[in-house]
PDB file of N, CA, C and O in Angstrom:
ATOM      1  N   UNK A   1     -32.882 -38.073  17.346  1.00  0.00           N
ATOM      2  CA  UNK A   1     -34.196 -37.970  17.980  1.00  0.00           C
ATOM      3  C   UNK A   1     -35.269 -37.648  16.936  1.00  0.00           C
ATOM      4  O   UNK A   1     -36.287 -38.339  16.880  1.00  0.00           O
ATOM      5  N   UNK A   2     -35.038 -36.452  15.977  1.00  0.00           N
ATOM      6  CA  UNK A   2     -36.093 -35.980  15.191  1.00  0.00           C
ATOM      7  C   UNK A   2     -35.829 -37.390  13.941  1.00  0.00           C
ATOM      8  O   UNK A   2     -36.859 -37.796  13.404  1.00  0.00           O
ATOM      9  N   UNK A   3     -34.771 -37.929  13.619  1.00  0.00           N
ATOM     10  CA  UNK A   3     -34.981 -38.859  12.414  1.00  0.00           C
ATOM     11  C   UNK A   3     -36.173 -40.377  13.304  1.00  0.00           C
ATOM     12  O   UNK A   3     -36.915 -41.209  12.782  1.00  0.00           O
ATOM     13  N   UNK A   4     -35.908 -40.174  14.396  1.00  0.00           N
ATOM     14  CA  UNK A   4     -37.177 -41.395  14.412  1.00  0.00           C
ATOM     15  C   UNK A   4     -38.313 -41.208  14.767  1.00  0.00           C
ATOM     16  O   UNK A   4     -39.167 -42.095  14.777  1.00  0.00           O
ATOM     17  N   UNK A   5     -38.530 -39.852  15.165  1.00  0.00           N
ATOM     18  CA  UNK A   5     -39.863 -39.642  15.149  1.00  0.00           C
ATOM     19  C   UNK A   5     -40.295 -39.321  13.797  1.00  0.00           C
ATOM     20  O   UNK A   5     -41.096 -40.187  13.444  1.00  0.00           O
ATOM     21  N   UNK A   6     -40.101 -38.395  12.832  1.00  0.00           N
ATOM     22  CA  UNK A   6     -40.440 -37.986  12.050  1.00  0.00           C
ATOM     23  C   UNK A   6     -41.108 -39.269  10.932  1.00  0.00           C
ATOM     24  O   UNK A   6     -42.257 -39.128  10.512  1.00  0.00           O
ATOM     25  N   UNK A   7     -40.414 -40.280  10.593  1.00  0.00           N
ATOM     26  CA  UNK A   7     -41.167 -41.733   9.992  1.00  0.00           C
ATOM     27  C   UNK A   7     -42.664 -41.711  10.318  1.00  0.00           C
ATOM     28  O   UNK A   7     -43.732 -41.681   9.705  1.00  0.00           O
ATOM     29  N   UNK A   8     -42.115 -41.749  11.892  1.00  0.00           N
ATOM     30  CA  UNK A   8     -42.884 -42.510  12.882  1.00  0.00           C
ATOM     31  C   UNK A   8     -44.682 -41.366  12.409  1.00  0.00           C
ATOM     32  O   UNK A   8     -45.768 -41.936  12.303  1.00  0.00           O
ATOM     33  N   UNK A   9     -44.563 -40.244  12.270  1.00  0.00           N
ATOM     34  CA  UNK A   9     -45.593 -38.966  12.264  1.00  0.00           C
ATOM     35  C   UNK A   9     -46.036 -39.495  11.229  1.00  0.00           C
ATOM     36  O   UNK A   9     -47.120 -40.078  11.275  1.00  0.00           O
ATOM     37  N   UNK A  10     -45.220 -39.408   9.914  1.00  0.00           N
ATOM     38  CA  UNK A  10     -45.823 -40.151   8.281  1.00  0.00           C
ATOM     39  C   UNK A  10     -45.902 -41.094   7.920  1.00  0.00           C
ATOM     40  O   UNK A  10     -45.774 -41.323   6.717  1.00  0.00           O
ATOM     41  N   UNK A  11     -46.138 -42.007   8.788  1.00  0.00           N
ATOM     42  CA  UNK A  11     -46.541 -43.782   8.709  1.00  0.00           C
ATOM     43  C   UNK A  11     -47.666 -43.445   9.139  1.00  0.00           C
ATOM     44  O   UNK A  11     -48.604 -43.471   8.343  1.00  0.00           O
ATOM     45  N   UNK A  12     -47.974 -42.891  10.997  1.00  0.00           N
ATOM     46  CA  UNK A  12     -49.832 -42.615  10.892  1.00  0.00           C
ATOM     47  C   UNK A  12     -50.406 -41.948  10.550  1.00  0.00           C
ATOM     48  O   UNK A  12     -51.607 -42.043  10.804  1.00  0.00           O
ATOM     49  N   UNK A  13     -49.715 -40.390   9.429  1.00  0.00           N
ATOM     50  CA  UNK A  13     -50.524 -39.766   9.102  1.00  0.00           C
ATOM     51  C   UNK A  13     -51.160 -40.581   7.517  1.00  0.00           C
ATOM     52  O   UNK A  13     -52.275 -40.383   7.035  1.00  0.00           O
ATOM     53  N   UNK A  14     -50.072 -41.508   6.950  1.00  0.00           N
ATOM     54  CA  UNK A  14     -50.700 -42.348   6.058  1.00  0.00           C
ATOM     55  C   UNK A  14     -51.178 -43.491   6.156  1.00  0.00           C
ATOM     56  O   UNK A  14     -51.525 -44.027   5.103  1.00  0.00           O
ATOM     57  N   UNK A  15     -51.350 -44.221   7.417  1.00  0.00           N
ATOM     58  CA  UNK A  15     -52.048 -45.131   8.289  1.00  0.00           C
ATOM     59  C   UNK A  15     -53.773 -44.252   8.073  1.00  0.00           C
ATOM     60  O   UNK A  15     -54.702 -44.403   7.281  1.00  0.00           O
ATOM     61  N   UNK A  16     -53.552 -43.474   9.064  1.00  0.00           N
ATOM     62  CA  UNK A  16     -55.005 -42.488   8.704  1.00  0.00           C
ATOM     63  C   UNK A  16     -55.363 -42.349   7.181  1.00  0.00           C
ATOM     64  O   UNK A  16     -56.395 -42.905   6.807  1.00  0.00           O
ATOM     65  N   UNK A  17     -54.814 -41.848   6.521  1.00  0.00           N
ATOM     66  CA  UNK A  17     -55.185 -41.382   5.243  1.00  0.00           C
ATOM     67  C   UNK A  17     -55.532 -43.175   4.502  1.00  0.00           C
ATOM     68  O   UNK A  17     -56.722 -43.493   4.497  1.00  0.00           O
ATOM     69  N   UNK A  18     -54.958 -43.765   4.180  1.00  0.00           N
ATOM     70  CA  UNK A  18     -55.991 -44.987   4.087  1.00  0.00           C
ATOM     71  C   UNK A  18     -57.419 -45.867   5.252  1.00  0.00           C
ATOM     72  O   UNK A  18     -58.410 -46.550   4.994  1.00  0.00           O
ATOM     73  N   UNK A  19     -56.887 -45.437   6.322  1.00  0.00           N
ATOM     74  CA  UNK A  19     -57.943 -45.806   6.689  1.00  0.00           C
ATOM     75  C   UNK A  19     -59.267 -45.027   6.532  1.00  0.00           C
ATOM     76  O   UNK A  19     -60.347 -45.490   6.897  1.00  0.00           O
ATOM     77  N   UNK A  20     -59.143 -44.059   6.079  1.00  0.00           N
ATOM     78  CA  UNK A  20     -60.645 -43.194   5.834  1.00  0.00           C
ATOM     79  C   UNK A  20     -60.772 -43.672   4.459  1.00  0.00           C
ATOM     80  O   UNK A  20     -61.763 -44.312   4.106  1.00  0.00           O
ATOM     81  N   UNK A  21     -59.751 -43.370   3.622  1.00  0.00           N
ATOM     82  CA  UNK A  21     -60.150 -44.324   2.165  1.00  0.00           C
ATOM     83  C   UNK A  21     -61.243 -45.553   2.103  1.00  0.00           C
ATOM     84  O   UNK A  21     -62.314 -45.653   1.506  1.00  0.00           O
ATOM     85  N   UNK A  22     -60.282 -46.748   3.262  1.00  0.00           N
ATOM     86  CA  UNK A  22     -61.189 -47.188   3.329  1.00  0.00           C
ATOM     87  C   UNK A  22     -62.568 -47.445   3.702  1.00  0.00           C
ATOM     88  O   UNK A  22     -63.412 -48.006   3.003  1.00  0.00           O
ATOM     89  N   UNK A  23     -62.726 -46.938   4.975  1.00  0.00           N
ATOM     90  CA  UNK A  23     -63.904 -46.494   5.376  1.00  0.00           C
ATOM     91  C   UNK A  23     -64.981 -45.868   4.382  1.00  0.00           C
ATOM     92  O   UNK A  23     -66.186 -46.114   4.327  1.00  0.00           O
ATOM     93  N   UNK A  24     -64.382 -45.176   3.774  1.00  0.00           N
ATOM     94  CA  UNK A  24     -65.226 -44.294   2.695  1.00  0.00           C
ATOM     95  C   UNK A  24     -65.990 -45.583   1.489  1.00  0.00           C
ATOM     96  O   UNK A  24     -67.141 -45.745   1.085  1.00  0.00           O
ATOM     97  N   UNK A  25     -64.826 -46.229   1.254  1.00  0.00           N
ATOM     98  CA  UNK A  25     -65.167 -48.004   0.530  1.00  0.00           C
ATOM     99  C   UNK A  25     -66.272 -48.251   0.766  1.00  0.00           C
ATOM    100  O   UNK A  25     -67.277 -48.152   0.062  1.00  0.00           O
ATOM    101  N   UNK A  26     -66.111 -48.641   1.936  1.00  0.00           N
ATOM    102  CA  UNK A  26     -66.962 -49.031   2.592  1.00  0.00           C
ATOM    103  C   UNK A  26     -68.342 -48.662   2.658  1.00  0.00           C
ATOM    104  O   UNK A  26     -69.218 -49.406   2.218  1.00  0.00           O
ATOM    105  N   UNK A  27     -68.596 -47.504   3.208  1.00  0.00           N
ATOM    106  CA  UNK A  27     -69.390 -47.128   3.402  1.00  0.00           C
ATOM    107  C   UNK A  27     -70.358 -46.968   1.830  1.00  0.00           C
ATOM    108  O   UNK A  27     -71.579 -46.818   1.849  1.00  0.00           O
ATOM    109  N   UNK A  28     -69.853 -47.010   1.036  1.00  0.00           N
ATOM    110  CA  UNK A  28     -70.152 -46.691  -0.339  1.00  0.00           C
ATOM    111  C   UNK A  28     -70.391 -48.022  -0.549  1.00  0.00           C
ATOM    112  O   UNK A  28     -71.607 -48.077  -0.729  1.00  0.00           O
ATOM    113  N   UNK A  29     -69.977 -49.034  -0.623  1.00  0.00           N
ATOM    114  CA  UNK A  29     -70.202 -50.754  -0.914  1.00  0.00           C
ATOM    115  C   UNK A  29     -70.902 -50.863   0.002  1.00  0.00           C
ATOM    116  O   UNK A  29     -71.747 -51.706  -0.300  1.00  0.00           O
ATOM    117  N   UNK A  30     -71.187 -50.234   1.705  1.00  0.00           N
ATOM    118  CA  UNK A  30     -72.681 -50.806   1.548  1.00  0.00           C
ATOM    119  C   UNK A  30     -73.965 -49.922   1.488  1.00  0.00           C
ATOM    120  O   UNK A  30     -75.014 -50.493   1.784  1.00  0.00           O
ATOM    121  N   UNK A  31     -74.017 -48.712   1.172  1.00  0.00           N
ATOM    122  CA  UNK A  31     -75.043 -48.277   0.257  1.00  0.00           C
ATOM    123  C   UNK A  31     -75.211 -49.010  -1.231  1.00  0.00           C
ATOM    124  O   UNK A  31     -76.309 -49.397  -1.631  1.00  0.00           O
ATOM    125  N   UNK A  32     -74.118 -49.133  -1.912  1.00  0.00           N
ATOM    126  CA  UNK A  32     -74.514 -49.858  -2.704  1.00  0.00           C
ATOM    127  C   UNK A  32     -75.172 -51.304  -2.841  1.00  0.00           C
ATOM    128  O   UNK A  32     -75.722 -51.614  -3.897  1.00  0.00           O
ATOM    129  N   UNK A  33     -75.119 -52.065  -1.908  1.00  0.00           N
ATOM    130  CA  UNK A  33     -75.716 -53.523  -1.310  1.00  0.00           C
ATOM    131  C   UNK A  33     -77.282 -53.096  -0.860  1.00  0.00           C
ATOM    132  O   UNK A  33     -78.293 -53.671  -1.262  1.00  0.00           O
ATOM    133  N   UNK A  34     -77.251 -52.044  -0.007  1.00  0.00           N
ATOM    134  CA  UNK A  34     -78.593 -51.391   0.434  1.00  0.00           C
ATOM    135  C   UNK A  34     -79.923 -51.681  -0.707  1.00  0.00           C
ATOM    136  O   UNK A  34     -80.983 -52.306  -0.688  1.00  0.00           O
ATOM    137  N   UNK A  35     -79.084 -50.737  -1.779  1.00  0.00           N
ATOM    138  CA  UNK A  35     -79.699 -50.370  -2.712  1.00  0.00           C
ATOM    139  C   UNK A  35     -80.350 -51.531  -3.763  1.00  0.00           C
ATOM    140  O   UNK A  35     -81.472 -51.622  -4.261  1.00  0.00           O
ATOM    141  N   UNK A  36     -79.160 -52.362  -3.872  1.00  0.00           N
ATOM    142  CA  UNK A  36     -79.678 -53.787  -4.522  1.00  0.00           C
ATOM    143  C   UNK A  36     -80.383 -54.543  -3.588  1.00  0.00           C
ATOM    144  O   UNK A  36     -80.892 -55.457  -4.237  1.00  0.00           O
ATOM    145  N   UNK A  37     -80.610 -54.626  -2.716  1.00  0.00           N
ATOM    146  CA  UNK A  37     -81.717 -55.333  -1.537  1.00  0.00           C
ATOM    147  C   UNK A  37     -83.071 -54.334  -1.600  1.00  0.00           C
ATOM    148  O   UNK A  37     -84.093 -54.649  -0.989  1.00  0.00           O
ATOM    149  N   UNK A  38     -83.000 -53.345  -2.239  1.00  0.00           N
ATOM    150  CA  UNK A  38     -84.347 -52.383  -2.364  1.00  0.00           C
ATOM    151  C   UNK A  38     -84.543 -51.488  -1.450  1.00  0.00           C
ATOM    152  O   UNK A  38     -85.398 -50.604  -1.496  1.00  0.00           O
ATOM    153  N   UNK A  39     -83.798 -51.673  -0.626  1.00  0.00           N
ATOM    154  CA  UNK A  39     -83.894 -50.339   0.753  1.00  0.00           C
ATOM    155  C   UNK A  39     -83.678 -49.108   0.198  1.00  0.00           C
ATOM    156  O   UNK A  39     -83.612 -48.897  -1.013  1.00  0.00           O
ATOM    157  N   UNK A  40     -83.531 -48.017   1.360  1.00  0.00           N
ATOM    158  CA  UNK A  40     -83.346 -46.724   0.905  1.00  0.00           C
ATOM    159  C   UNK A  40     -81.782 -46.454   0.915  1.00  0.00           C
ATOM    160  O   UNK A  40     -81.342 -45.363   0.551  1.00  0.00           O
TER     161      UNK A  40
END
């Protein structure tokens, strides 16, 4: 019981942990686009 959940916990806790990575990307590539278009 605990061997298949336990994967299962640290696949989305590192599912999550890249998805804010990316998000963070993101969010940073498009301030940076912002910025080359002259906006604030």
């Amino acid at each position: 019981m605990w061997l298949g959940y336990v994967p299962r916990l640290s696949h989305a806790r590192h599912a999550s942990a890249l998805h804010a990575m990316a998000s963070a990307l993101g969010q940073r590539a498009h301030h940076m686009t912002t910025i080359a278009d002259g906006g604030c």
